[in-house]
C-alpha angles and dihedrals in degrees: 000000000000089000091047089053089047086052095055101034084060090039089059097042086056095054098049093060110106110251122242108254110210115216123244118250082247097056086044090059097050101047096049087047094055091039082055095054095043093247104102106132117232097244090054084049087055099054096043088056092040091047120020142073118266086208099053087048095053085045097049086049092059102042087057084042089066104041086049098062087035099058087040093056089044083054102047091040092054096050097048086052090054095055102060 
């Protein structure tokens, strides 16, 4: 009887935590998009440190990384092209 109480004392402790909410590729984008430009707000800073993945953070910031020299390089290439 004493076993069965201990089961369901630590049944119902688990299912009072607070589950981790993950946070939605949208909300990914936009938050690594505002944290590129330097106007992410601090709420939104919160929750991305509460709530998301720090992998998935590191992974969207070099992929726009990425996209960011390379659309650079496609620009400058293109207007030196232009030019000459």
């Amino acid at each position: 009887m004493n076993d069965d109480r201990k089961k369901l004392e630590e049944k119902v402790v688990l299912e009072d935590k607070p589950k981790k909410k993950k946070t939605n590729i949208g909300a990914l984008v936009k938050s690594i998009l505002a944290a590129a430009i330097g106007v992410q707000s601090n709420k939104n800073r919160e929750r991305d440190f509460e709530e998301g993945n720090p992998l998935a953070f590191i992974i969207g910031g070099f992929v726009f990384t990425a996209l960011f020299i390379a659309t650079i390089a496609t620009i400058v290439g293109f207007v030196l092209r232009t030019n000459s």
